[in-house]
PQR file with spaces between the fields and no chain letter, atoms N, CA, C, O and H, PARSE charges and radii, in Angstrom:
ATOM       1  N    UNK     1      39.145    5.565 -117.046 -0.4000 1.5000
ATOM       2  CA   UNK     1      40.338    6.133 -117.640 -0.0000 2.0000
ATOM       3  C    UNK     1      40.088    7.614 -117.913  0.5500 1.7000
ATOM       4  O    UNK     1      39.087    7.788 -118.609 -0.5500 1.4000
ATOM       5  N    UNK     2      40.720    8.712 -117.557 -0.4000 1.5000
ATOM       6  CA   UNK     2      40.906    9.803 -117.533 -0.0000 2.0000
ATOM       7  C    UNK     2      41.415   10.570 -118.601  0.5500 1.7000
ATOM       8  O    UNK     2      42.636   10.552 -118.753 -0.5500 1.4000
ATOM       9  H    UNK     2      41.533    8.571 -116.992  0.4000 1.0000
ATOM      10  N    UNK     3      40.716   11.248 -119.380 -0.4000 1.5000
ATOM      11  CA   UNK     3      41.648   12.078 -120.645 -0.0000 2.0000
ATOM      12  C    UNK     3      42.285   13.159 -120.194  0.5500 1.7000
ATOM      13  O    UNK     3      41.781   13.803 -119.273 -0.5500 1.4000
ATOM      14  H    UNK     3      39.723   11.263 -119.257  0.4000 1.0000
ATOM      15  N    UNK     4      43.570   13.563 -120.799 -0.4000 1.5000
ATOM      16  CA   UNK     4      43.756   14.954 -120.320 -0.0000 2.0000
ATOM      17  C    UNK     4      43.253   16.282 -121.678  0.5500 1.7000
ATOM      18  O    UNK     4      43.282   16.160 -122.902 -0.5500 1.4000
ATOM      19  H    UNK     4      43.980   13.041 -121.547  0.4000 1.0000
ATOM      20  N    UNK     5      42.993   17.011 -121.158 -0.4000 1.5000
ATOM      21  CA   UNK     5      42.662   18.217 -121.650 -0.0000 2.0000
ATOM      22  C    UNK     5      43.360   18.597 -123.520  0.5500 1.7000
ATOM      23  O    UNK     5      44.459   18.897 -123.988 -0.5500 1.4000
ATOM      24  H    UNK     5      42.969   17.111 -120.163  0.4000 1.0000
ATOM      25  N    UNK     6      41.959   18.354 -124.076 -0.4000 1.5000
ATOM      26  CA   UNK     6      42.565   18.965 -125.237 -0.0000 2.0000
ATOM      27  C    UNK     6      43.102   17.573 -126.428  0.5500 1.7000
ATOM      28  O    UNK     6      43.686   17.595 -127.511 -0.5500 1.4000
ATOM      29  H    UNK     6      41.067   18.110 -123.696  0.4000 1.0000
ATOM      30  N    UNK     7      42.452   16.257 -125.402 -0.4000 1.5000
ATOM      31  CA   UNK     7      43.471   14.841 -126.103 -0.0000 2.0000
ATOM      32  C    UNK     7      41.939   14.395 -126.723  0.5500 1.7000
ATOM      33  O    UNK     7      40.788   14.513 -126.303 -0.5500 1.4000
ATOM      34  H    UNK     7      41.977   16.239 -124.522  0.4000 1.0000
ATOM      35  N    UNK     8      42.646   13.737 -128.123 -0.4000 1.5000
ATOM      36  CA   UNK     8      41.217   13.078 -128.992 -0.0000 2.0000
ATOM      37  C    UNK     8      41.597   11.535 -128.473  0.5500 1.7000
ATOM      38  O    UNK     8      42.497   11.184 -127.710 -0.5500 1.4000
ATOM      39  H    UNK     8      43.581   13.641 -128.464  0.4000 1.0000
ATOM      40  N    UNK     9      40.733   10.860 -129.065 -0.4000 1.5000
ATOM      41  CA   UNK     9      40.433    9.603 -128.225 -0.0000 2.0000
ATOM      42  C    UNK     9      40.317    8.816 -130.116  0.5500 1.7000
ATOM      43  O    UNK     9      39.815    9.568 -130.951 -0.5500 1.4000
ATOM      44  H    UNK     9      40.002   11.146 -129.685  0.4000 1.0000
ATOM      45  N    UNK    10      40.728    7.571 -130.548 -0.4000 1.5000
ATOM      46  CA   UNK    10      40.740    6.630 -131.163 -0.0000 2.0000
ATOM      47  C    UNK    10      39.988    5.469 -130.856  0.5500 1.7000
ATOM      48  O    UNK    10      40.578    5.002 -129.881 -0.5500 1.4000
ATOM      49  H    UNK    10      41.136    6.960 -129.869  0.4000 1.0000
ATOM      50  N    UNK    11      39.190    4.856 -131.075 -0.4000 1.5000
ATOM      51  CA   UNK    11      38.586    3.541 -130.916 -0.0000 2.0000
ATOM      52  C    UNK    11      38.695    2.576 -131.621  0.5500 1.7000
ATOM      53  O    UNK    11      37.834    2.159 -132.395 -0.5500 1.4000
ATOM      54  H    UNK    11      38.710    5.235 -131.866  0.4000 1.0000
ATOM      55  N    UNK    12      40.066    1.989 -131.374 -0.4000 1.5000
ATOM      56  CA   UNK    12      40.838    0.812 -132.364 -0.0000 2.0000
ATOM      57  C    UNK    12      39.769   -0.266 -132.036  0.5500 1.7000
ATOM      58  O    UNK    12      39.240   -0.496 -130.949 -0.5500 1.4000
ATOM      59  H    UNK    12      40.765    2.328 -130.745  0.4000 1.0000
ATOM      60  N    UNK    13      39.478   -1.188 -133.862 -0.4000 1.5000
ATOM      61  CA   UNK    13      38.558   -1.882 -133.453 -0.0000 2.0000
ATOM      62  C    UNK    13      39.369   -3.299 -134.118  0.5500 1.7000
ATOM      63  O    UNK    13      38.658   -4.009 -134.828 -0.5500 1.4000
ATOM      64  H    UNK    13      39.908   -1.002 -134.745  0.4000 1.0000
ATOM      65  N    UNK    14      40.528   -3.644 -133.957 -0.4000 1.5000
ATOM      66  CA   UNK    14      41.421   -4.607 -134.018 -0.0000 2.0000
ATOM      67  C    UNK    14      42.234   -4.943 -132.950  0.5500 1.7000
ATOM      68  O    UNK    14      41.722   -4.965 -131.831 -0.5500 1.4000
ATOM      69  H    UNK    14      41.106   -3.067 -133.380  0.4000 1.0000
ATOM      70  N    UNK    15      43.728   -5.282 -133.124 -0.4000 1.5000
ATOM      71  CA   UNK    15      44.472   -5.856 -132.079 -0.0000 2.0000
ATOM      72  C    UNK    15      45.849   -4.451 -131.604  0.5500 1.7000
ATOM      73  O    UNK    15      46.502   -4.086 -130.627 -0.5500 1.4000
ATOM      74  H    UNK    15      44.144   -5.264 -134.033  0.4000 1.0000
ATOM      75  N    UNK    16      45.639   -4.084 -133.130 -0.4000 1.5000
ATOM      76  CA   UNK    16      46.628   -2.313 -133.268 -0.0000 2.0000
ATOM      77  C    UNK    16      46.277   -1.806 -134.369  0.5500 1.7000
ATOM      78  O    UNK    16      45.266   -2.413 -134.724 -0.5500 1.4000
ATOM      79  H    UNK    16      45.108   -4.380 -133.924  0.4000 1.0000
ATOM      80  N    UNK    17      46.585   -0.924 -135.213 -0.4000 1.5000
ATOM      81  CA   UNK    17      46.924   -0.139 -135.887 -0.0000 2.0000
ATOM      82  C    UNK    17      48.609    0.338 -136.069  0.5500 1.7000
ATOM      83  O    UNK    17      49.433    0.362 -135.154 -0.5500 1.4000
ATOM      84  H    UNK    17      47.407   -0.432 -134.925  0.4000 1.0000
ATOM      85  N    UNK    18      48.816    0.645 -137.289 -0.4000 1.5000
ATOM      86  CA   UNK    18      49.656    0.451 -137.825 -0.0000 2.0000
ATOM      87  C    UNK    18      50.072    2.592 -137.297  0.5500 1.7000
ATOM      88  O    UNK    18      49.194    3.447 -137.414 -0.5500 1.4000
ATOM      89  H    UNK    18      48.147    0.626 -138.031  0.4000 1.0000
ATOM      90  N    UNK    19      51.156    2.839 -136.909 -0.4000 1.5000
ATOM      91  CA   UNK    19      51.225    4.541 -136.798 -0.0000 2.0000
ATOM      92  C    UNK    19      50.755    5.272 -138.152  0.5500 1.7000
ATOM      93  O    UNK    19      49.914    6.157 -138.308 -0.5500 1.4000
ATOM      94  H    UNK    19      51.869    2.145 -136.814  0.4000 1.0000
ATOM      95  N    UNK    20      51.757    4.462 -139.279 -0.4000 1.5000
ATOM      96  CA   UNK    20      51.115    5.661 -140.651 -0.0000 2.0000
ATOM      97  C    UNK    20      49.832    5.685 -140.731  0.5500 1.7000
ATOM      98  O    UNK    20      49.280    6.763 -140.953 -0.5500 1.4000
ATOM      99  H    UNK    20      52.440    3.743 -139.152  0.4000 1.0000
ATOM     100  N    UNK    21      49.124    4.578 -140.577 -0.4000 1.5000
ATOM     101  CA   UNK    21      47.552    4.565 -140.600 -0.0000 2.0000
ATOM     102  C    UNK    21      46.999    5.565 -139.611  0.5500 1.7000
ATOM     103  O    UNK    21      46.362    6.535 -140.021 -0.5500 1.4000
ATOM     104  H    UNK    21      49.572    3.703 -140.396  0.4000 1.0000
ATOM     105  N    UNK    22      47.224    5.363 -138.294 -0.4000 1.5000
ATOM     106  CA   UNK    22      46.374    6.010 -137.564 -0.0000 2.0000
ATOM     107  C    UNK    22      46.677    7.092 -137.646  0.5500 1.7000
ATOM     108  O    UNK    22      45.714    7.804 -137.357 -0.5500 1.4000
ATOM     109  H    UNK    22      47.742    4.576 -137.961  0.4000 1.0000
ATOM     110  N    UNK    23      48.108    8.017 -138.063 -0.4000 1.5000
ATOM     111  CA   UNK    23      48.417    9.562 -138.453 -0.0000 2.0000
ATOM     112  C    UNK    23      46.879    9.696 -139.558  0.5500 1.7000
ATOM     113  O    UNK    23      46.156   10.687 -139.462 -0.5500 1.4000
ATOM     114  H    UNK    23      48.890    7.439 -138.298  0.4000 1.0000
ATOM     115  N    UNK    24      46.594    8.659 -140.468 -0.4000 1.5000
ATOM     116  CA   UNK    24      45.825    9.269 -141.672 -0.0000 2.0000
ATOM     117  C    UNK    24      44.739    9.069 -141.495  0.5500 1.7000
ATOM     118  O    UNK    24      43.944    9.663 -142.223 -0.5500 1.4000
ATOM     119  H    UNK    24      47.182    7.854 -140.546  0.4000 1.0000
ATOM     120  N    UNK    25      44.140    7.998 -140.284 -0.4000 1.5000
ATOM     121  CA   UNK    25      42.640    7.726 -140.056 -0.0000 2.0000
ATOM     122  C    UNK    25      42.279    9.254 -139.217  0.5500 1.7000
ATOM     123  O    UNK    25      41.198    9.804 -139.426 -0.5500 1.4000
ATOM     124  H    UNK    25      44.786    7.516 -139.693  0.4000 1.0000
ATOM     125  N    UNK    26      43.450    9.940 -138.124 -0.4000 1.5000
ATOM     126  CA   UNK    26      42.902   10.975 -137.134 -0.0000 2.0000
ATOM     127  C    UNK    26      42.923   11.912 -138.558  0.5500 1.7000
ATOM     128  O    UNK    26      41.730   12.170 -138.404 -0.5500 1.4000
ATOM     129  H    UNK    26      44.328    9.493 -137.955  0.4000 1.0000
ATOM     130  N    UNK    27      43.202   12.515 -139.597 -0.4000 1.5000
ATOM     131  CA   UNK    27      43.490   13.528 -140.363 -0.0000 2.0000
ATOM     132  C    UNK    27      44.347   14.270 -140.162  0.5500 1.7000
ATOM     133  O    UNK    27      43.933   15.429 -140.182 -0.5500 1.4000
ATOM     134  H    UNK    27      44.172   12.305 -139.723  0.4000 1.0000
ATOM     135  N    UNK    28      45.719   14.155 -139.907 -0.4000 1.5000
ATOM     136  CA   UNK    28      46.609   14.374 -139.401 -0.0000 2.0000
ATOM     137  C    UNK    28      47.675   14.783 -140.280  0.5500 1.7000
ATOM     138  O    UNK    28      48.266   15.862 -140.254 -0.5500 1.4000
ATOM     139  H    UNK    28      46.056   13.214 -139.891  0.4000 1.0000
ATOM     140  N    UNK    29      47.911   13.541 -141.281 -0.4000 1.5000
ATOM     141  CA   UNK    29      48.320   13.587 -142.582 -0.0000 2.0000
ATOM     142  C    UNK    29      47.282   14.202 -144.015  0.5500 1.7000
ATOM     143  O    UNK    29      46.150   14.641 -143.811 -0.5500 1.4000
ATOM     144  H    UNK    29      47.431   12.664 -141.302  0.4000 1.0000
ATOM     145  N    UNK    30      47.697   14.154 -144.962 -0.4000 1.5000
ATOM     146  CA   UNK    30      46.876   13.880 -146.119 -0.0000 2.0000
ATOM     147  C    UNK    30      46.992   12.809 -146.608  0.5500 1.7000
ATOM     148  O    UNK    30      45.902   12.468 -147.066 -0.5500 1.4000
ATOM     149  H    UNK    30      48.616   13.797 -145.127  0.4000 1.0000
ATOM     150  N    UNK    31      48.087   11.739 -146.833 -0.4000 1.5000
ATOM     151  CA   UNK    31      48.559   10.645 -147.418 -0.0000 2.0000
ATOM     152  C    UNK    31      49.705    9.843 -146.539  0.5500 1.7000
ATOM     153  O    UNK    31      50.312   10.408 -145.629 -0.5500 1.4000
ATOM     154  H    UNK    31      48.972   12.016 -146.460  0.4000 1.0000
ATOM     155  N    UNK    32      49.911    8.616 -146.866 -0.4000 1.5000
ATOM     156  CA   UNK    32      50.666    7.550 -146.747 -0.0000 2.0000
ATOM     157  C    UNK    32      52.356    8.172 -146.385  0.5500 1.7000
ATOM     158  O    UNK    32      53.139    7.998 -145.450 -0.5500 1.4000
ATOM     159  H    UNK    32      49.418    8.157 -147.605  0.4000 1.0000
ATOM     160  N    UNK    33      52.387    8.855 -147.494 -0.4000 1.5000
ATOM     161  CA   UNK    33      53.694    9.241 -147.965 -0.0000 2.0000
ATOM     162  C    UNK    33      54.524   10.696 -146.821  0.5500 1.7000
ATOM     163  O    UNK    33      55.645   10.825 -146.328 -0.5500 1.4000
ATOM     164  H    UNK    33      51.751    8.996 -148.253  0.4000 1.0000
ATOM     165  N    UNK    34      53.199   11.587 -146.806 -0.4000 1.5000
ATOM     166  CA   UNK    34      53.203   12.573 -145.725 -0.0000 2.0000
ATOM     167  C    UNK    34      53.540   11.772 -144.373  0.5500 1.7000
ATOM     168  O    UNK    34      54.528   12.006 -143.677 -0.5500 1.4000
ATOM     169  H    UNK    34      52.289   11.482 -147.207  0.4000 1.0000
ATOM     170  N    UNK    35      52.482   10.703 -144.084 -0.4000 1.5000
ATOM     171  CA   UNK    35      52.814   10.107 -142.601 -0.0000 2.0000
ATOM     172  C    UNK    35      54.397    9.393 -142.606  0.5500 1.7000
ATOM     173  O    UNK    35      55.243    9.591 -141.734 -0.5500 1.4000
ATOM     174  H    UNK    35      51.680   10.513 -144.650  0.4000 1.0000
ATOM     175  N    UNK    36      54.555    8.559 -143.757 -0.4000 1.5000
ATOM     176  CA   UNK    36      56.213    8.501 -143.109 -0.0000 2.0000
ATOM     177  C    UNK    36      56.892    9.111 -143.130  0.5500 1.7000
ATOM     178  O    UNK    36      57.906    8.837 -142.488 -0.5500 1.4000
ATOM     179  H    UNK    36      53.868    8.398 -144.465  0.4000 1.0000
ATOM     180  N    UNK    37      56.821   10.428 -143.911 -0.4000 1.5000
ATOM     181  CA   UNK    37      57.454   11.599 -143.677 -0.0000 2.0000
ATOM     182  C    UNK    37      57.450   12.495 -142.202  0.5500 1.7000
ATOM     183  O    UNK    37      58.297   13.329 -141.881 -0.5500 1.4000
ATOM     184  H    UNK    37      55.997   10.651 -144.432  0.4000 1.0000
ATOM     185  N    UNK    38      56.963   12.325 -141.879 -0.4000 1.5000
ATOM     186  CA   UNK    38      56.710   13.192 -140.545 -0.0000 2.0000
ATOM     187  C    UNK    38      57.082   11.978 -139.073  0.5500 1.7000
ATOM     188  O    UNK    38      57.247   12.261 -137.886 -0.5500 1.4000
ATOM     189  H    UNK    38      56.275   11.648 -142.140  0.4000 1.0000
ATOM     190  N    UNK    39      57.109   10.825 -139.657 -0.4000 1.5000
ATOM     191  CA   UNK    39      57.792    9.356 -138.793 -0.0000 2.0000
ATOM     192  C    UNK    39      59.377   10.147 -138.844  0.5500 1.7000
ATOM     193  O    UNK    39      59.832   10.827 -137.924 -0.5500 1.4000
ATOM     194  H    UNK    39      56.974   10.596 -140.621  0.4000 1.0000
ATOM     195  N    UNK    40      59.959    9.907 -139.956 -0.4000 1.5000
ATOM     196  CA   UNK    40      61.034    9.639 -140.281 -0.0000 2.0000
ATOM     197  C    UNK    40      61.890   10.810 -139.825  0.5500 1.7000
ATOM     198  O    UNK    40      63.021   10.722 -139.347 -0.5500 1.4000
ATOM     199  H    UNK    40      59.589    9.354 -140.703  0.4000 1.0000
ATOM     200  N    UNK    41      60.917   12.346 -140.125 -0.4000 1.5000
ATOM     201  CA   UNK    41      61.651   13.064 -139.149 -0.0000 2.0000
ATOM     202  C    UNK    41      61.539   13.698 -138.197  0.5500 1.7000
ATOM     203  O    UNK    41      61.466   14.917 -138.034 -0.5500 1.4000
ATOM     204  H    UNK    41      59.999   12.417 -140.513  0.4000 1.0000
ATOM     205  N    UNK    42      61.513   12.448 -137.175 -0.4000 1.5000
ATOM     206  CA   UNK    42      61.278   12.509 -135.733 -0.0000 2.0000
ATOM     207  C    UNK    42      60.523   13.381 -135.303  0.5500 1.7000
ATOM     208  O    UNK    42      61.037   14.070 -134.422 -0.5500 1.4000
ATOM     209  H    UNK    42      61.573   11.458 -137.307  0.4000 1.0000
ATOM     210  N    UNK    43      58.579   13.857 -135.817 -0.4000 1.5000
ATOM     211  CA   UNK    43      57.253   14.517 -135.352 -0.0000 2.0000
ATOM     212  C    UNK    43      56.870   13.788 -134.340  0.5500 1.7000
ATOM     213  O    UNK    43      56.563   14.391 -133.311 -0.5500 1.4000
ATOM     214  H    UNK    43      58.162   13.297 -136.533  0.4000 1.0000
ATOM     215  N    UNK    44      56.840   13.263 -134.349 -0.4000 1.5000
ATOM     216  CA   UNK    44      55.824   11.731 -134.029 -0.0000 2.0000
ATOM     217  C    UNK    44      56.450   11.299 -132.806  0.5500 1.7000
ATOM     218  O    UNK    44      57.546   10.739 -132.812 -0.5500 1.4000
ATOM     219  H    UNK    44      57.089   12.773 -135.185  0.4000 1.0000
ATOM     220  N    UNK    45      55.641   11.593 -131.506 -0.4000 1.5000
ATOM     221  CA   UNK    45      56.136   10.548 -130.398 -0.0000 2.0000
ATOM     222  C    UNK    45      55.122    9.640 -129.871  0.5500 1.7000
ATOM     223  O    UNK    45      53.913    9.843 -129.763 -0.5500 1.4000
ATOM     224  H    UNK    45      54.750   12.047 -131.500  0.4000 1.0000
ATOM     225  N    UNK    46      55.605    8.905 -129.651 -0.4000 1.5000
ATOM     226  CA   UNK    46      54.592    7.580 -128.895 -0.0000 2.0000
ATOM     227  C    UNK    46      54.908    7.471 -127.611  0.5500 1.7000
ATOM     228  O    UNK    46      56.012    7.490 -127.067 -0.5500 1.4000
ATOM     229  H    UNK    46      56.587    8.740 -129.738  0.4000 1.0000
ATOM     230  N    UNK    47      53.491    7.317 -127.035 -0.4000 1.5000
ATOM     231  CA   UNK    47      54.026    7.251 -125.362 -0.0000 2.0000
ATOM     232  C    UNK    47      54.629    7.896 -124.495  0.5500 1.7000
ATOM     233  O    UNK    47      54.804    7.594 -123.315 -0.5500 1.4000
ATOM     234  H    UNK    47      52.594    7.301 -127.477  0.4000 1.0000
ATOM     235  N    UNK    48      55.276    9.653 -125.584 -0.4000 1.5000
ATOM     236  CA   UNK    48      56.510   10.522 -124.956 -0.0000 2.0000
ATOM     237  C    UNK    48      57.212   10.417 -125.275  0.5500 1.7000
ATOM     238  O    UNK    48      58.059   11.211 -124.868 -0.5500 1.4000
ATOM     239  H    UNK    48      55.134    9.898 -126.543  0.4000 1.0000
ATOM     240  N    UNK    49      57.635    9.479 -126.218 -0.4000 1.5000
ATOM     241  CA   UNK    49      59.016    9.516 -126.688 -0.0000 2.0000
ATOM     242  C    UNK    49      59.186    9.304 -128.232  0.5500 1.7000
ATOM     243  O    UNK    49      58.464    8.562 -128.898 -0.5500 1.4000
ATOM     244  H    UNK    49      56.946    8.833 -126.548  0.4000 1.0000
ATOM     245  N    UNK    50      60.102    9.955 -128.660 -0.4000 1.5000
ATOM     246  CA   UNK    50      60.166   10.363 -130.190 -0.0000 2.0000
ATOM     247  C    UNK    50      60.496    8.950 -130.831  0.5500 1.7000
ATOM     248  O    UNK    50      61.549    8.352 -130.611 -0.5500 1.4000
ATOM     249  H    UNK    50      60.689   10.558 -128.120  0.4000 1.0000
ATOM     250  N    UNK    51      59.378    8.437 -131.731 -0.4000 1.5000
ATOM     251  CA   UNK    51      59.924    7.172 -132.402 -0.0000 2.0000
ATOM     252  C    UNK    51      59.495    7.254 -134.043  0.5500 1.7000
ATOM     253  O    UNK    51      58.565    7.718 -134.703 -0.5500 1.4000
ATOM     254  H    UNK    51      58.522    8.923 -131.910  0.4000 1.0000
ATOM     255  N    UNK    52      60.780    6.499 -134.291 -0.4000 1.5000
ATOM     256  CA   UNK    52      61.001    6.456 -136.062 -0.0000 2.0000
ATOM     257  C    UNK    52      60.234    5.207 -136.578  0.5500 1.7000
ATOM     258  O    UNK    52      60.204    4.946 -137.781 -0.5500 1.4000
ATOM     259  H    UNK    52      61.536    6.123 -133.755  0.4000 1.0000
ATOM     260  N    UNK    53      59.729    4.582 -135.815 -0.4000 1.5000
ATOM     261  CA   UNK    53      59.077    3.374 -136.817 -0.0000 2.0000
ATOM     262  C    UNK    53      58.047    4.090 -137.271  0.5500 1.7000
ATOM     263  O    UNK    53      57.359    4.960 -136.739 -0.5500 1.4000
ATOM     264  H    UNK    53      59.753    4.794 -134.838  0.4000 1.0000
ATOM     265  N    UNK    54      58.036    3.478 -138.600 -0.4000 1.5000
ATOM     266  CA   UNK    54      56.743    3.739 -139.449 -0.0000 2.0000
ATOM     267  C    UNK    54      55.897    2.602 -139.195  0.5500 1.7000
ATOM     268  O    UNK    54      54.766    3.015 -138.940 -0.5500 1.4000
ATOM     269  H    UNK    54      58.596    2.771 -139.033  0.4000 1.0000
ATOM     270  N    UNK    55      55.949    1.600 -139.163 -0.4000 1.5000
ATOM     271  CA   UNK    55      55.411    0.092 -138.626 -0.0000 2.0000
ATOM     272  C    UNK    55      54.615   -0.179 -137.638  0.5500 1.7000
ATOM     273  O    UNK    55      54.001   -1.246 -137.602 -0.5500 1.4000
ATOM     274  H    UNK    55      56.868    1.265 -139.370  0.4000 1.0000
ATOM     275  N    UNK    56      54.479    1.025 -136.410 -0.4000 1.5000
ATOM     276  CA   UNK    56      54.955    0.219 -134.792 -0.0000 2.0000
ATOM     277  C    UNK    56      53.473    0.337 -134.835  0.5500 1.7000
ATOM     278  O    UNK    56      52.762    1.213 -135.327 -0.5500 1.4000
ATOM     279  H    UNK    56      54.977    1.891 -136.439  0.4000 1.0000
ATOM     280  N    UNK    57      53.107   -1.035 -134.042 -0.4000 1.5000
ATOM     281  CA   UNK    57      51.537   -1.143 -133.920 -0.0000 2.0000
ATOM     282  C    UNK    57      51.312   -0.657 -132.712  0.5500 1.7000
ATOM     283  O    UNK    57      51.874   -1.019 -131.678 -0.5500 1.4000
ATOM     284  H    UNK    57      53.685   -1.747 -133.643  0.4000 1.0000
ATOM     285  N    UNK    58      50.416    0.240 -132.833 -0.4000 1.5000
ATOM     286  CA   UNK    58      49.851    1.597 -132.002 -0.0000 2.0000
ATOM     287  C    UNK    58      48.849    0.358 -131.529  0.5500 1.7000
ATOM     288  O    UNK    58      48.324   -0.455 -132.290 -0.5500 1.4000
ATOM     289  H    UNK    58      49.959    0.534 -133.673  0.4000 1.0000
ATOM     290  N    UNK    59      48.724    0.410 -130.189 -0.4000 1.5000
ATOM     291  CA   UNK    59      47.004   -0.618 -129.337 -0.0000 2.0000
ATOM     292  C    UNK    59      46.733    0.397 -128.630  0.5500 1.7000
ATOM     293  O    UNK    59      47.269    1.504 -128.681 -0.5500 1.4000
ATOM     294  H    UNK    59      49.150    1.071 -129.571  0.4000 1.0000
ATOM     295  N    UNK    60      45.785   -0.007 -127.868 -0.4000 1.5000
ATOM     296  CA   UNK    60      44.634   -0.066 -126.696 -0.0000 2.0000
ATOM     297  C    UNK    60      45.983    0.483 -125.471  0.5500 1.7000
ATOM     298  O    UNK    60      46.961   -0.122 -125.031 -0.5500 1.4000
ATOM     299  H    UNK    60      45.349   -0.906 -127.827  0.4000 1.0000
ATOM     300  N    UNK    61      45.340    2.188 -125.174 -0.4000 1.5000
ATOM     301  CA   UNK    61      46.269    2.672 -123.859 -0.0000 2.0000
ATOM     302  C    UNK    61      47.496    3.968 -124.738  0.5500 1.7000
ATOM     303  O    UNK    61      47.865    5.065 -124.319 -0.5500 1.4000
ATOM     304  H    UNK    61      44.545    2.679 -125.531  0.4000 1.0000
ATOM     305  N    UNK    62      47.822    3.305 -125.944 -0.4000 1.5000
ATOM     306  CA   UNK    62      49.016    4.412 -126.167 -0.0000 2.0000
ATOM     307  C    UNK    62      48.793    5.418 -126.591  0.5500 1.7000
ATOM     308  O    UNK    62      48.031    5.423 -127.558 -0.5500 1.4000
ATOM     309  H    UNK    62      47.522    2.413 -126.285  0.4000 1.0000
ATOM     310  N    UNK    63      49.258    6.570 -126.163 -0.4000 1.5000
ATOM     311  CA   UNK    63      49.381    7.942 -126.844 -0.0000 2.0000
ATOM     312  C    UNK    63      50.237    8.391 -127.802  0.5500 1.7000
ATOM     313  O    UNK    63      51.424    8.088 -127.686 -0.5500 1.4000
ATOM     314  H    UNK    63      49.877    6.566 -125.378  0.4000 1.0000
ATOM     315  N    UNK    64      49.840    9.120 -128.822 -0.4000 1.5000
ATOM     316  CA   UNK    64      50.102    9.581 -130.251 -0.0000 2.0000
ATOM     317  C    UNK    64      50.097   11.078 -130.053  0.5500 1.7000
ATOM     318  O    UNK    64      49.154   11.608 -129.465 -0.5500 1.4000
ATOM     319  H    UNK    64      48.875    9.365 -128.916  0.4000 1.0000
ATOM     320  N    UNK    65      51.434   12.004 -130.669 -0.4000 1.5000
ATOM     321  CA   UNK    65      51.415   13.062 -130.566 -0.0000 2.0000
ATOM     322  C    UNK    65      52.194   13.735 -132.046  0.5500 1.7000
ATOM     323  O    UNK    65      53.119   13.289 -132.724 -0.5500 1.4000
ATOM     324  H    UNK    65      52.200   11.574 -131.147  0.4000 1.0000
ATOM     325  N    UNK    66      51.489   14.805 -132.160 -0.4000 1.5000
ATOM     326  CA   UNK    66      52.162   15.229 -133.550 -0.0000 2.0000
ATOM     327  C    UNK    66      51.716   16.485 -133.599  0.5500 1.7000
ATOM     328  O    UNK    66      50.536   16.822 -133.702 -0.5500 1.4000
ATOM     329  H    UNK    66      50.738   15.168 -131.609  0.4000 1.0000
ATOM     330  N    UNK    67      53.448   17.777 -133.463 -0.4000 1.5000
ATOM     331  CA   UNK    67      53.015   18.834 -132.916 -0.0000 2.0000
ATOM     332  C    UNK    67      51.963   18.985 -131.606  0.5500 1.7000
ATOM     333  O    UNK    67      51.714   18.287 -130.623 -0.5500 1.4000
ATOM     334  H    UNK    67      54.406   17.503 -133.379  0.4000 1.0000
ATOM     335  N    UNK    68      51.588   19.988 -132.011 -0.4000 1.5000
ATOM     336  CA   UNK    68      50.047   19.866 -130.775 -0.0000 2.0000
ATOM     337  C    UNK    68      48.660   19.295 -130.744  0.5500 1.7000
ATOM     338  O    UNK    68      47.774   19.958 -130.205 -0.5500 1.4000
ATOM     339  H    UNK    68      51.790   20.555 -132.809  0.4000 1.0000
ATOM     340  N    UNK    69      48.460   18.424 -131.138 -0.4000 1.5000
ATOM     341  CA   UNK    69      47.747   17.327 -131.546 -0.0000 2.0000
ATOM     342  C    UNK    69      48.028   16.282 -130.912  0.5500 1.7000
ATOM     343  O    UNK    69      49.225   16.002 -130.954 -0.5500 1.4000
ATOM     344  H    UNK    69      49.180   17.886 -131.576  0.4000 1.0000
ATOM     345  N    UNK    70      47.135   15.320 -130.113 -0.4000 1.5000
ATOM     346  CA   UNK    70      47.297   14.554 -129.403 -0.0000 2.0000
ATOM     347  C    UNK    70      46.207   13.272 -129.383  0.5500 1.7000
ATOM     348  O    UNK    70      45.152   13.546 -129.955 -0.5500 1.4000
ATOM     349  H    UNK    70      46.162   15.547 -130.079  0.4000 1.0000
ATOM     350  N    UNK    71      46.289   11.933 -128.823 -0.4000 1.5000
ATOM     351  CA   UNK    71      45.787   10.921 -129.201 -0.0000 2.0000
ATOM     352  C    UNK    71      45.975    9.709 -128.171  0.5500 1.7000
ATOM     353  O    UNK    71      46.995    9.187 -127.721 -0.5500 1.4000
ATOM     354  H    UNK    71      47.146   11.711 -128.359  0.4000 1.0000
ATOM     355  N    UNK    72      44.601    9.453 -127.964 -0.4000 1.5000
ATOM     356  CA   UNK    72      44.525    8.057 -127.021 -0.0000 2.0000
ATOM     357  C    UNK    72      44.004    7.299 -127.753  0.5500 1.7000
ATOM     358  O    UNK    72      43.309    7.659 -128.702 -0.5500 1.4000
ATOM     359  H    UNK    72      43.772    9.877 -128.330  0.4000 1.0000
ATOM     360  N    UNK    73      44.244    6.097 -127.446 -0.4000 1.5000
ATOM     361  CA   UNK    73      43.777    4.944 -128.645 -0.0000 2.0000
ATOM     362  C    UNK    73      43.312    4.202 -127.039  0.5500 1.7000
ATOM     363  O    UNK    73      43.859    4.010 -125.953 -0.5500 1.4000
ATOM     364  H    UNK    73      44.809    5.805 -126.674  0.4000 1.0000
ATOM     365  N    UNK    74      41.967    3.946 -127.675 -0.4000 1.5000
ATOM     366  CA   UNK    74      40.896    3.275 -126.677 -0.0000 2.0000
ATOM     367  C    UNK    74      40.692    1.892 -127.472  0.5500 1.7000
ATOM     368  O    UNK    74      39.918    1.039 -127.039 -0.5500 1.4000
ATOM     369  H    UNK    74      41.522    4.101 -128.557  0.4000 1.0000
């Protein structure tokens, strides 16, 4: 599997991760409250595309983006 340039890499060691979590495990956020804040107004795309769940279980393959900051979950 191939990274592209400039992308951090996650090593989920469950079935997913939860998005607010993994915004606060990369340091992304400072808190809970910051990450659904930045869900809610539409920062946050998954996969490329702008999504509002605060919930959505992030696995193995998807990409996480926030601003210029970027994320593979291995």
């Amino acid at each position: 599997m191939k990274l592209a340039t400039g992308m951090q890499t996650f090593v989920l060691e469950g079935e997913f991760i939860p998005m607010i979590q993994l915004l606060k495990a990369m340091n992304w956020v400072e808190h809970g409250g910051m990450a659904q804040h930045v869900v809610a107004e539409g920062l946050v795309k998954y996969n490329g595309v702008v999504d509002y769940r605060k919930r959505l279980k992030v696995r193995r393959g998807d990409i996480v983006e926030l601003e210029d900051m970027k994320v593979q979950v291995l």
